[in-house]
Predicted model as a PDB file, atoms N, CA, C, CB and O in Angstrom, pLDDT in the B-factor column:
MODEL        1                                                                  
ATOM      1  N   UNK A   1     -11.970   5.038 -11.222  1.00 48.00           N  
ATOM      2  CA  UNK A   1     -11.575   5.181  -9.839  1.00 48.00           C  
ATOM      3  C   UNK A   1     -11.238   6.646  -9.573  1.00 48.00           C  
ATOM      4  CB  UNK A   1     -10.373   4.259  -9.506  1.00 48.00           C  
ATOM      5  O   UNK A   1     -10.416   7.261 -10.253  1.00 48.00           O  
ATOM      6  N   UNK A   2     -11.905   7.169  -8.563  1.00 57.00           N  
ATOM      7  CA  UNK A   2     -11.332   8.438  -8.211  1.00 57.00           C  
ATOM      8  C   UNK A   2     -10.203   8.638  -7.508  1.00 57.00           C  
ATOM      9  CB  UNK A   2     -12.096   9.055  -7.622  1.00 57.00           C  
ATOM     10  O   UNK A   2     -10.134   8.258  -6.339  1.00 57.00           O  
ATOM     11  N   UNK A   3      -9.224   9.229  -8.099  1.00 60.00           N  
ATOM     12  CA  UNK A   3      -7.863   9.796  -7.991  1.00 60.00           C  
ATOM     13  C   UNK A   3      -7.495  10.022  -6.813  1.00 60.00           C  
ATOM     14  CB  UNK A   3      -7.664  10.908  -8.624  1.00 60.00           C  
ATOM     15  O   UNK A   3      -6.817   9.192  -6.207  1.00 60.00           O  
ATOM     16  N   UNK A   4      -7.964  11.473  -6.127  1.00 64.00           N  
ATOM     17  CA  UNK A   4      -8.338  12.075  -5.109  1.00 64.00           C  
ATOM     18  C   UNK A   4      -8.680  10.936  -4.118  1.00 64.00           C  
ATOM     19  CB  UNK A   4      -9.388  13.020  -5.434  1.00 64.00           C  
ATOM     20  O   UNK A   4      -8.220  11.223  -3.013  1.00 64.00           O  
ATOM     21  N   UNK A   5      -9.312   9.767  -4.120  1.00 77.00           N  
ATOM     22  CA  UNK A   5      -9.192   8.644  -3.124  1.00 77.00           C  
ATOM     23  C   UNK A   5      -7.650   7.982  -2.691  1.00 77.00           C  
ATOM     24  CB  UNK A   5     -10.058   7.498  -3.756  1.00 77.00           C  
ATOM     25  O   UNK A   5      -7.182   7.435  -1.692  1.00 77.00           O  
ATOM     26  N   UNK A   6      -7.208   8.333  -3.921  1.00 74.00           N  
ATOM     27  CA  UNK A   6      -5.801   7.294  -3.684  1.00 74.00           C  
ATOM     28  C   UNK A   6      -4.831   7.908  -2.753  1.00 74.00           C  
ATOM     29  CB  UNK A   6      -4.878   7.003  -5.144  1.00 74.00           C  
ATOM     30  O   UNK A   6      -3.999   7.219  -2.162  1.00 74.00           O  
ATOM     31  N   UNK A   7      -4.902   8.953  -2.636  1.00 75.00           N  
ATOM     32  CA  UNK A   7      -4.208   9.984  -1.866  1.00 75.00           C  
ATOM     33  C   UNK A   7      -4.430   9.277  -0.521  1.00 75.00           C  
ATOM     34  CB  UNK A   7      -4.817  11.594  -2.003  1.00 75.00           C  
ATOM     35  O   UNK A   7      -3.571   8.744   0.180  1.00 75.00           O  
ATOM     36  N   UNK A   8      -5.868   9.386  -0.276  1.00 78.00           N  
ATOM     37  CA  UNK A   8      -6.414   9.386   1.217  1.00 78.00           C  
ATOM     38  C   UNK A   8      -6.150   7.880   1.961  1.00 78.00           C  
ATOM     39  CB  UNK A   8      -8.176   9.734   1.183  1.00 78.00           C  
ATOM     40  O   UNK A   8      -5.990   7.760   3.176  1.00 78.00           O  
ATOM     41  N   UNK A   9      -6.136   6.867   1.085  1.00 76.00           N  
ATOM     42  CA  UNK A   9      -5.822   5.383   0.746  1.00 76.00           C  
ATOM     43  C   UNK A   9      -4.483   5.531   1.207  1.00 76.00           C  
ATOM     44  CB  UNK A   9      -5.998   4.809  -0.881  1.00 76.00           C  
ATOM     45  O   UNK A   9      -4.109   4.754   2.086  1.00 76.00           O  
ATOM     46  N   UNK A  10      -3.671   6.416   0.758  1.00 78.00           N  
ATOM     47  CA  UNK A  10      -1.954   5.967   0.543  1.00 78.00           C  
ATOM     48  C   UNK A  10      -1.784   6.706   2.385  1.00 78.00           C  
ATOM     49  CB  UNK A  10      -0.680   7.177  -1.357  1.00 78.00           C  
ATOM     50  O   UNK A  10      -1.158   6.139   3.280  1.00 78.00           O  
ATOM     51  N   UNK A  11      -2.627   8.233   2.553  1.00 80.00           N  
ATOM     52  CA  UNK A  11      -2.121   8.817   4.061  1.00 80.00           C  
ATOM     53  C   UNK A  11      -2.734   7.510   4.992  1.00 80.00           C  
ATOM     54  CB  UNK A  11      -2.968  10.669   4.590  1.00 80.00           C  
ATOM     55  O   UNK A  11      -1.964   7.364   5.942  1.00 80.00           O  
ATOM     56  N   UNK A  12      -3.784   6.569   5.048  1.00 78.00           N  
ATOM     57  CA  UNK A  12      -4.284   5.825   5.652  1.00 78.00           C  
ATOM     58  C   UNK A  12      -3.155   4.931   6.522  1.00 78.00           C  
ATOM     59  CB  UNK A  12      -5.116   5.234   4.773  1.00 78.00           C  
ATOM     60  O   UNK A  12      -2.812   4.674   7.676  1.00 78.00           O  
ATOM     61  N   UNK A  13      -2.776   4.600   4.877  1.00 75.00           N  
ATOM     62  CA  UNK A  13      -2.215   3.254   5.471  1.00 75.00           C  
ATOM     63  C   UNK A  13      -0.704   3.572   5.780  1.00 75.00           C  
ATOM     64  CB  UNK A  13      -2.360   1.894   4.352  1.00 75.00           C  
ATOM     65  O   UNK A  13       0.007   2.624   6.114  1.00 75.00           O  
ATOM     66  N   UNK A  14      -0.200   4.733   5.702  1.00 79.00           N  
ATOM     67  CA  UNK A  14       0.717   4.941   6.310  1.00 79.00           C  
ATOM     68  C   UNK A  14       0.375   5.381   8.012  1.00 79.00           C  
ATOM     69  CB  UNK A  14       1.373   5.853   5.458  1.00 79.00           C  
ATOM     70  O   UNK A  14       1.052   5.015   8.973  1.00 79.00           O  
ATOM     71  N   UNK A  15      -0.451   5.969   8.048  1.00 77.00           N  
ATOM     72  CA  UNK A  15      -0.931   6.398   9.583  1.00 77.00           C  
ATOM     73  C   UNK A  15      -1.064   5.072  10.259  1.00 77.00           C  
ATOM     74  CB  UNK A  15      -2.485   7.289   9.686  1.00 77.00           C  
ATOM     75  O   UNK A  15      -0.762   4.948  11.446  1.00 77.00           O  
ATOM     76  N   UNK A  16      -1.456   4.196   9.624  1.00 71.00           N  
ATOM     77  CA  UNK A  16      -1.747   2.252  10.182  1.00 71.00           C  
ATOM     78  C   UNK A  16      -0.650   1.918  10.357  1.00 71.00           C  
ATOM     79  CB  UNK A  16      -2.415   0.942   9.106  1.00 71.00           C  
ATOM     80  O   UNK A  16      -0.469   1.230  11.362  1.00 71.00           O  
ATOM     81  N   UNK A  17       0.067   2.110   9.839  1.00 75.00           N  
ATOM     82  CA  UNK A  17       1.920   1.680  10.040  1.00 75.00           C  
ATOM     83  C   UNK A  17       3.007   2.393  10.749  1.00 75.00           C  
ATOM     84  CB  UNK A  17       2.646   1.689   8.730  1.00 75.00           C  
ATOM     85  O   UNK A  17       4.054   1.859  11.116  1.00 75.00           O  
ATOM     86  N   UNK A  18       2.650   3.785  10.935  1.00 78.00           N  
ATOM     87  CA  UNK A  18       3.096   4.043  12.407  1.00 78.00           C  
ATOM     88  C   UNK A  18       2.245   3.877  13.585  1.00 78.00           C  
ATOM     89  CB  UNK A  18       3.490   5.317  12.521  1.00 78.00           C  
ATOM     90  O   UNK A  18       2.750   3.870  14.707  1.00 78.00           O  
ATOM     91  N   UNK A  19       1.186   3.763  13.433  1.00 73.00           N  
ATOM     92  CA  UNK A  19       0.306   3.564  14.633  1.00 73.00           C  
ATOM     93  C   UNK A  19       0.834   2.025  14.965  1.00 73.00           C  
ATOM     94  CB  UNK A  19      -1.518   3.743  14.286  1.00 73.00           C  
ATOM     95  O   UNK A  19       1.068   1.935  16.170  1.00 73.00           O  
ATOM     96  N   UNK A  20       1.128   0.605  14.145  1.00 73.00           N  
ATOM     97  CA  UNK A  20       1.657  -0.252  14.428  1.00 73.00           C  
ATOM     98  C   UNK A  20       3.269  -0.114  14.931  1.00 73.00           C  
ATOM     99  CB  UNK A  20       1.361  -0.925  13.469  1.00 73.00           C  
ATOM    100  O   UNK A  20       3.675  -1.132  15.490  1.00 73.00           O  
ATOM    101  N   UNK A  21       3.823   0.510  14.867  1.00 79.00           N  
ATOM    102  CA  UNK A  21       5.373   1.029  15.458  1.00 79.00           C  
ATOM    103  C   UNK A  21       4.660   0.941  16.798  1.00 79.00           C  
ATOM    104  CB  UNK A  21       6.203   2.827  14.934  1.00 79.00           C  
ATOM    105  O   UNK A  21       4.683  -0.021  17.566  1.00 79.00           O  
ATOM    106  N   UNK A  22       3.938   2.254  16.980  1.00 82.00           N  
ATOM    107  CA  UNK A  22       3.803   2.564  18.259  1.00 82.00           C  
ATOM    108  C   UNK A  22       2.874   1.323  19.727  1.00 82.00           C  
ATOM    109  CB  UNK A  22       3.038   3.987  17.925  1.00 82.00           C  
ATOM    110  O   UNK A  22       2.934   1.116  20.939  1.00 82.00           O  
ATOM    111  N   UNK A  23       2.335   0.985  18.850  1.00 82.00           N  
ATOM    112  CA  UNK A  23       1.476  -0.142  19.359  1.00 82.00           C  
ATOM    113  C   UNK A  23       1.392  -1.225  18.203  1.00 82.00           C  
ATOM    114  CB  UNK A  23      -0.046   0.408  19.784  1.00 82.00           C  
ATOM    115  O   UNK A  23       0.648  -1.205  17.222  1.00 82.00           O  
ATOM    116  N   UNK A  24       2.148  -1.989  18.488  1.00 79.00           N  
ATOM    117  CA  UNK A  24       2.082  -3.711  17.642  1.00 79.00           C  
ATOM    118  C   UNK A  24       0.686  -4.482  17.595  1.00 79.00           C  
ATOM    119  CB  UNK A  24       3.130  -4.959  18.558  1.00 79.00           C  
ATOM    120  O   UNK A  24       0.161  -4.883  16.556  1.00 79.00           O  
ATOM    121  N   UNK A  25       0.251  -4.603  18.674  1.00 84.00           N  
ATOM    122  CA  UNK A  25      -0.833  -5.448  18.708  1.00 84.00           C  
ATOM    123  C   UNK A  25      -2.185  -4.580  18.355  1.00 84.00           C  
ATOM    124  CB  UNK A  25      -0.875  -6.146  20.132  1.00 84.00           C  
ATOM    125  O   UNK A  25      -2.986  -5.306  17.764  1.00 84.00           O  
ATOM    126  N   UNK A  26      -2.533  -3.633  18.487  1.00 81.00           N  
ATOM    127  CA  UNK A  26      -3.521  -2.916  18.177  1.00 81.00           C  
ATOM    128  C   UNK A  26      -3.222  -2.160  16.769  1.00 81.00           C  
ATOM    129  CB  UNK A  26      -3.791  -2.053  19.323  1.00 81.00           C  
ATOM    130  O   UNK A  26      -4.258  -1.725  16.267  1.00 81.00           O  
ATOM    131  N   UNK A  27      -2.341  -1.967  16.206  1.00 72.00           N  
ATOM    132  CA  UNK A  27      -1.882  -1.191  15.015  1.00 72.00           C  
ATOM    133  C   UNK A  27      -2.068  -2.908  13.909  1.00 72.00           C  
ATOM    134  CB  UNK A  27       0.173  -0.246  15.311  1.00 72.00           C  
ATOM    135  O   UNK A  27      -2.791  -2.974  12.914  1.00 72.00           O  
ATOM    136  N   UNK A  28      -1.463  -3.745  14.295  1.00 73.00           N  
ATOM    137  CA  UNK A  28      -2.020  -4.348  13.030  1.00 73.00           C  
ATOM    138  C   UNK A  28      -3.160  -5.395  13.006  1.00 73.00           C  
ATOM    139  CB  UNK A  28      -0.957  -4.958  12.385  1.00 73.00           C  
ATOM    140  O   UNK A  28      -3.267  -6.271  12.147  1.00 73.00           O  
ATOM    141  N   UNK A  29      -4.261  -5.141  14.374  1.00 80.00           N  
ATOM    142  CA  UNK A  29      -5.566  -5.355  13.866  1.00 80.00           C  
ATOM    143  C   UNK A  29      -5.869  -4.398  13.204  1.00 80.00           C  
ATOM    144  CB  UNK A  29      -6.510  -5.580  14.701  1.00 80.00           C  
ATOM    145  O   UNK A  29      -6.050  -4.695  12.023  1.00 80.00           O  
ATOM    146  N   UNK A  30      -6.003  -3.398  13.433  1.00 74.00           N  
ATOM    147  CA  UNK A  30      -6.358  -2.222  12.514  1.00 74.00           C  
ATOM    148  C   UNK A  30      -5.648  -2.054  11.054  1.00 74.00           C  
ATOM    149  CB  UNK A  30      -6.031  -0.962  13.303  1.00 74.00           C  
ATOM    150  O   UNK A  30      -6.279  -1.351  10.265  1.00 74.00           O  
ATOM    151  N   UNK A  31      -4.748  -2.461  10.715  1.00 71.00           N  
ATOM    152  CA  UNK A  31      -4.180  -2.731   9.807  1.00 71.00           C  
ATOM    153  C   UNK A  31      -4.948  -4.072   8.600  1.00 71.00           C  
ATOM    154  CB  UNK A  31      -2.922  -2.967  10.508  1.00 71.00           C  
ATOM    155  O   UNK A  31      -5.284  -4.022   7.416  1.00 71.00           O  
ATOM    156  N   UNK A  32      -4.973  -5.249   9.730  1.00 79.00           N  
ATOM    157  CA  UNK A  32      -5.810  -6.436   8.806  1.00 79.00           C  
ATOM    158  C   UNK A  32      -7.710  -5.596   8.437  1.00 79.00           C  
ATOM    159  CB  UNK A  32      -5.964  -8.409  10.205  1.00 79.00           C  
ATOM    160  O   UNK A  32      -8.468  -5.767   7.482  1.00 79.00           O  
ATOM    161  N   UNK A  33      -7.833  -4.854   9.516  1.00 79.00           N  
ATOM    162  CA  UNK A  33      -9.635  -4.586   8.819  1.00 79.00           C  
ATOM    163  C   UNK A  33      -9.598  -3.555   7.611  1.00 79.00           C  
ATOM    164  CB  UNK A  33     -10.908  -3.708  10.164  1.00 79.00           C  
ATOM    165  O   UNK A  33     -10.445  -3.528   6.719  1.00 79.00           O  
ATOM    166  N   UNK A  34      -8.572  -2.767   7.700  1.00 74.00           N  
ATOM    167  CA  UNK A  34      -8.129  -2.320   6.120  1.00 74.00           C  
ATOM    168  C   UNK A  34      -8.054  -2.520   5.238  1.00 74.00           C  
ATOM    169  CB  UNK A  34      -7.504  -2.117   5.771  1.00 74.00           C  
ATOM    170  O   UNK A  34      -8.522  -1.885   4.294  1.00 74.00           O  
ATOM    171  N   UNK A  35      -7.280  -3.722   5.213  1.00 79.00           N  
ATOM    172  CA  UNK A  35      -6.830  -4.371   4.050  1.00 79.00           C  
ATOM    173  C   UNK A  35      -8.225  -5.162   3.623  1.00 79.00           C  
ATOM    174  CB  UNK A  35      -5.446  -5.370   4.355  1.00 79.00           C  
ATOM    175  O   UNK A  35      -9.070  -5.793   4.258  1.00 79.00           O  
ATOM    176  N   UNK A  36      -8.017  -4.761   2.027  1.00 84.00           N  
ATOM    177  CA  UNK A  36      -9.146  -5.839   1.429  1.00 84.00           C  
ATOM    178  C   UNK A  36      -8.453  -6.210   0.440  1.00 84.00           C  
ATOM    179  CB  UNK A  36     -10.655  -5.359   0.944  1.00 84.00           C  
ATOM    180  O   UNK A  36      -7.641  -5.410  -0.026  1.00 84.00           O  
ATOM    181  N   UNK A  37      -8.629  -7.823  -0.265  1.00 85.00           N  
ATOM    182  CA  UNK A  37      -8.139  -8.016  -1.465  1.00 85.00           C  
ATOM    183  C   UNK A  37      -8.192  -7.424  -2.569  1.00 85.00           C  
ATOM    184  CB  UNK A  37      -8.369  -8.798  -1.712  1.00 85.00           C  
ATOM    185  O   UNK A  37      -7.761  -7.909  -3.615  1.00 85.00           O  
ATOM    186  N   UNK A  38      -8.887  -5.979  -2.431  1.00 86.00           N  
ATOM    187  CA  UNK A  38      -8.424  -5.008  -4.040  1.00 86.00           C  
ATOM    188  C   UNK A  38      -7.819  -4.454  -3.464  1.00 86.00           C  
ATOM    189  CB  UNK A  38      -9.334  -4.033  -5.073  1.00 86.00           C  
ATOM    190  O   UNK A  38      -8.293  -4.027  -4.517  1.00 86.00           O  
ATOM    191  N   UNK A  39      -7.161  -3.887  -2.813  1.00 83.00           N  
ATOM    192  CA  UNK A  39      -5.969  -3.147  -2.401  1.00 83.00           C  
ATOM    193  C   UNK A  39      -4.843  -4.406  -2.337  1.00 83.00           C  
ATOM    194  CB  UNK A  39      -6.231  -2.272  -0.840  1.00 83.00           C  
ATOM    195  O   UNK A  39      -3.779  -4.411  -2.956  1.00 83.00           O  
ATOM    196  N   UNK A  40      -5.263  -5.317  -1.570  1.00 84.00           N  
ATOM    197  CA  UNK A  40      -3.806  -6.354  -1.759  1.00 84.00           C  
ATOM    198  C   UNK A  40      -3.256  -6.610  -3.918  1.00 84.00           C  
ATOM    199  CB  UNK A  40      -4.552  -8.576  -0.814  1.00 84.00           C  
ATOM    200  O   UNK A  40      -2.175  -6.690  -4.503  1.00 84.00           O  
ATOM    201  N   UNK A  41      -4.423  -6.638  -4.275  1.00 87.00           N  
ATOM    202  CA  UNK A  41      -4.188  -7.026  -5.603  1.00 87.00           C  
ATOM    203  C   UNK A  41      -3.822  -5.521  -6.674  1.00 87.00           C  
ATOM    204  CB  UNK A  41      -5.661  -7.923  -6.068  1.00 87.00           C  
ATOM    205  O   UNK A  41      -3.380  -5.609  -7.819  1.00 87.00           O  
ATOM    206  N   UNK A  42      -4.145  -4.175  -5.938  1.00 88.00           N  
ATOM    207  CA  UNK A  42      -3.343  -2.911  -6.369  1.00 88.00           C  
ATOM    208  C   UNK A  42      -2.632  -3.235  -6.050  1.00 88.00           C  
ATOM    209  CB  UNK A  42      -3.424  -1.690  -6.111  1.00 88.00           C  
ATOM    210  O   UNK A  42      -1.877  -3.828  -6.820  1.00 88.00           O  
ATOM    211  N   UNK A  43      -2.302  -3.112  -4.681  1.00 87.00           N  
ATOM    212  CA  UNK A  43      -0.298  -3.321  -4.020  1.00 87.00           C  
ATOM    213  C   UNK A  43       0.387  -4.097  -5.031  1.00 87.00           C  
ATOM    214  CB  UNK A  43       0.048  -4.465  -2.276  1.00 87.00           C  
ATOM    215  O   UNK A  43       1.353  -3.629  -5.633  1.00 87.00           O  
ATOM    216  N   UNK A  44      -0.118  -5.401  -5.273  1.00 89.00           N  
ATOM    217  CA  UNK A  44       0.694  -6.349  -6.078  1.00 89.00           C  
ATOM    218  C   UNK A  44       0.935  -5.898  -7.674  1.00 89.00           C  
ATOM    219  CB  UNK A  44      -0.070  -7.773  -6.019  1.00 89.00           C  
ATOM    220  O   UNK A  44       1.977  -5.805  -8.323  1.00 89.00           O  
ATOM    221  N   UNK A  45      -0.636  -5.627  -8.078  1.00 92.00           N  
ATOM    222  CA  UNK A  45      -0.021  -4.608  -9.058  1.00 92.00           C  
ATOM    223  C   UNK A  45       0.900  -3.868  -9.253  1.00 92.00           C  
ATOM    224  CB  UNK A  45      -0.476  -3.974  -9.227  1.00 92.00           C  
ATOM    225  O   UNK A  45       1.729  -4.142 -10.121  1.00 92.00           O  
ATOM    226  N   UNK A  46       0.984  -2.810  -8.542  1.00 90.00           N  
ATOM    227  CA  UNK A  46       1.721  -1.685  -8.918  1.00 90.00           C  
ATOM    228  C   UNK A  46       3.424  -2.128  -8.334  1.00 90.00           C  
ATOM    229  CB  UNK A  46       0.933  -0.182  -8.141  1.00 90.00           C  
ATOM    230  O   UNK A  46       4.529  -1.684  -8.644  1.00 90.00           O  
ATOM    231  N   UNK A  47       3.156  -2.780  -7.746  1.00 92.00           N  
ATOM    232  CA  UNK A  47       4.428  -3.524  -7.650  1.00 92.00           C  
ATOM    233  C   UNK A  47       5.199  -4.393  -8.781  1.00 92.00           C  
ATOM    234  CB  UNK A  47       4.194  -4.357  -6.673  1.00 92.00           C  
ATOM    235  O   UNK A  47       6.398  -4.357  -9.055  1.00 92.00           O  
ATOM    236  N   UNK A  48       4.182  -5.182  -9.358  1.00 94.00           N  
ATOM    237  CA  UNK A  48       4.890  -5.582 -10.939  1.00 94.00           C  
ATOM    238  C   UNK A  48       5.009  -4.504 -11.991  1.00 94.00           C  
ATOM    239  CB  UNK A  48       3.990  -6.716 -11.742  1.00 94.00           C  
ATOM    240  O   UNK A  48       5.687  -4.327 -13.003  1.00 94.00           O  
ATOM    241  N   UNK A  49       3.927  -3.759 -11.231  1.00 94.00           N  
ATOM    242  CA  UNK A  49       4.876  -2.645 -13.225  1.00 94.00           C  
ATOM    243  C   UNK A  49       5.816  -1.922 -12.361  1.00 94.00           C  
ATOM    244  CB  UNK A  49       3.507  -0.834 -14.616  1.00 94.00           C  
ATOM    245  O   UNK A  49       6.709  -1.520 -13.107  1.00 94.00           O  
ATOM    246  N   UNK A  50       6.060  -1.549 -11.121  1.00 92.00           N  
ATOM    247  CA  UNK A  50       6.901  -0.584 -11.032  1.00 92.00           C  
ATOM    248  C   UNK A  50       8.703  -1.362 -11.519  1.00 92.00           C  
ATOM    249  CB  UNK A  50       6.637   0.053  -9.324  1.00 92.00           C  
ATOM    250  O   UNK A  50       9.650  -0.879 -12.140  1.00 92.00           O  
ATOM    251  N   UNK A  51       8.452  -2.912 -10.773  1.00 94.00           N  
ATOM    252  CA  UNK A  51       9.888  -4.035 -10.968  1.00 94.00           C  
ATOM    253  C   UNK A  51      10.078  -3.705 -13.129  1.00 94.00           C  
ATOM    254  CB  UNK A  51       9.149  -6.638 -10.311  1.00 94.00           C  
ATOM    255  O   UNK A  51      11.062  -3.336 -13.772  1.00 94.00           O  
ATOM    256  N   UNK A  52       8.858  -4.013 -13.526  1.00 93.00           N  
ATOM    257  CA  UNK A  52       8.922  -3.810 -15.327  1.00 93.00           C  
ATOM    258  C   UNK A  52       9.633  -2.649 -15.193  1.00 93.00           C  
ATOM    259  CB  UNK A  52       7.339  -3.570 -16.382  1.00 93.00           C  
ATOM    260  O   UNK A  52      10.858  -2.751 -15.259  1.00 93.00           O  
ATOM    261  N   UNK A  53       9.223  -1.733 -15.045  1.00 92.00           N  
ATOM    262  CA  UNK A  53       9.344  -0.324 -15.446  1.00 92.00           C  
ATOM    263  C   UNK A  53      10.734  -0.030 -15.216  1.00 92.00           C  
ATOM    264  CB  UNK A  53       8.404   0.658 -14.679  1.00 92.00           C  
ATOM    265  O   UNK A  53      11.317   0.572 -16.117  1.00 92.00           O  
ATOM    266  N   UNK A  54      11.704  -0.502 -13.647  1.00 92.00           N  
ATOM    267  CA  UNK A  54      13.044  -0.151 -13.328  1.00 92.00           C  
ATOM    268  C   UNK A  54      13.663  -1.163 -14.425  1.00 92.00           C  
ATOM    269  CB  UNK A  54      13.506  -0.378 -11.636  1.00 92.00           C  
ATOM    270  O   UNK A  54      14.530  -0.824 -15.231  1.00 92.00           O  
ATOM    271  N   UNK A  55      13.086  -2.473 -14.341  1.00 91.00           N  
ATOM    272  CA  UNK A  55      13.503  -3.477 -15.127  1.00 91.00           C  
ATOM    273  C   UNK A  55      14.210  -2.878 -16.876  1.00 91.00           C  
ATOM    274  CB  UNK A  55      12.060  -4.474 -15.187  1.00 91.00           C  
ATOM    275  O   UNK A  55      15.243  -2.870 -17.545  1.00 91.00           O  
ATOM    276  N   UNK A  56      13.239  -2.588 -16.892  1.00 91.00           N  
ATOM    277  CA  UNK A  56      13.196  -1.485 -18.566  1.00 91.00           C  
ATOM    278  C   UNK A  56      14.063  -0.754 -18.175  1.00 91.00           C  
ATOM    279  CB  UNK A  56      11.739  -0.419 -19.153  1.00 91.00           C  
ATOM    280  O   UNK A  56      15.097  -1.421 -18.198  1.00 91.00           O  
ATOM    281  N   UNK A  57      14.251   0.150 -17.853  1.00 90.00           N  
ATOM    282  CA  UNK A  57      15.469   1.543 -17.490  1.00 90.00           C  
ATOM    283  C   UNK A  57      16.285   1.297 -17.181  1.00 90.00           C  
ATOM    284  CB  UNK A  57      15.417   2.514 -16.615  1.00 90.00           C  
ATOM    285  O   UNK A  57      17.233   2.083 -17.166  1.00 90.00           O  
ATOM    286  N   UNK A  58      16.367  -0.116 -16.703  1.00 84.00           N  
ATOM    287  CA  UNK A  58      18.135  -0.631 -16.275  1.00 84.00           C  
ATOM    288  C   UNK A  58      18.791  -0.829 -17.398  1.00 84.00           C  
ATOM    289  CB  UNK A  58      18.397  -2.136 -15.417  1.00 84.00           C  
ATOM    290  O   UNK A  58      19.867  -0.348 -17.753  1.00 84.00           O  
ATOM    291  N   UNK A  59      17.868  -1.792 -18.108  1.00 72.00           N  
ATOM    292  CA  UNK A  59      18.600  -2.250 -19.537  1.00 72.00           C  
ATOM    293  C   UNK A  59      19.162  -1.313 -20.636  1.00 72.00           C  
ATOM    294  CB  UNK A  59      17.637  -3.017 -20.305  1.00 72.00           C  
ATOM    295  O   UNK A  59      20.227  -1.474 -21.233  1.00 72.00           O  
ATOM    296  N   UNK A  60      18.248  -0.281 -20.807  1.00 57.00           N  
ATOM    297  CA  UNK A  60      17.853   0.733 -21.885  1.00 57.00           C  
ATOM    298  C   UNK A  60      19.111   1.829 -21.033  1.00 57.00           C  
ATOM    299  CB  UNK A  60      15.757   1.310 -21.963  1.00 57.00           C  
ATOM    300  O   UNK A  60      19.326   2.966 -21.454  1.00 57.00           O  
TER     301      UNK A  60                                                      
ENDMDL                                                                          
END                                                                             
C-alpha cells in the first residue's frame, strides 16, 4: 500500500466531516460514497491495535 495515499485518505475524510458540520444532509452522503468496506475494516483495524497497544502501556 502506498504510504503517501494514507495521508490523502486521512485529509479526505476529515474535509467530509467538517463539510458534514456545515451541511448534515449533503456532508454525509458524501461521506457514505467514501466509505468502502476496506477502509471500514482499516478503521476497525487500527482501532484494535491502537485499544492493544494503550492496553499494553497501561499495564506495563
Amino acid at each position: 500500500m502506498n504510504r503517501g495515499r494514507i495521508g490523502d485518505m486521512a485529509v479526505s475524510a476529515a474535509g467530509n466531516v467538517a463539510g458534514a458540520m456545515v451541511d448534515p444532509r449533503q456532508g454525509l452522503t458524501k461521506l457514505r460514497s467514501v466509505v468502502t468496506v476496506r477502509s471500514l475494516v482499516a478503521a476497525a483495524a487500527g482501532a484494535a491495535v491502537g485499544f492493544l497497544v494503550l492496553r499494553a502501556t497501561r499495564r506495563g
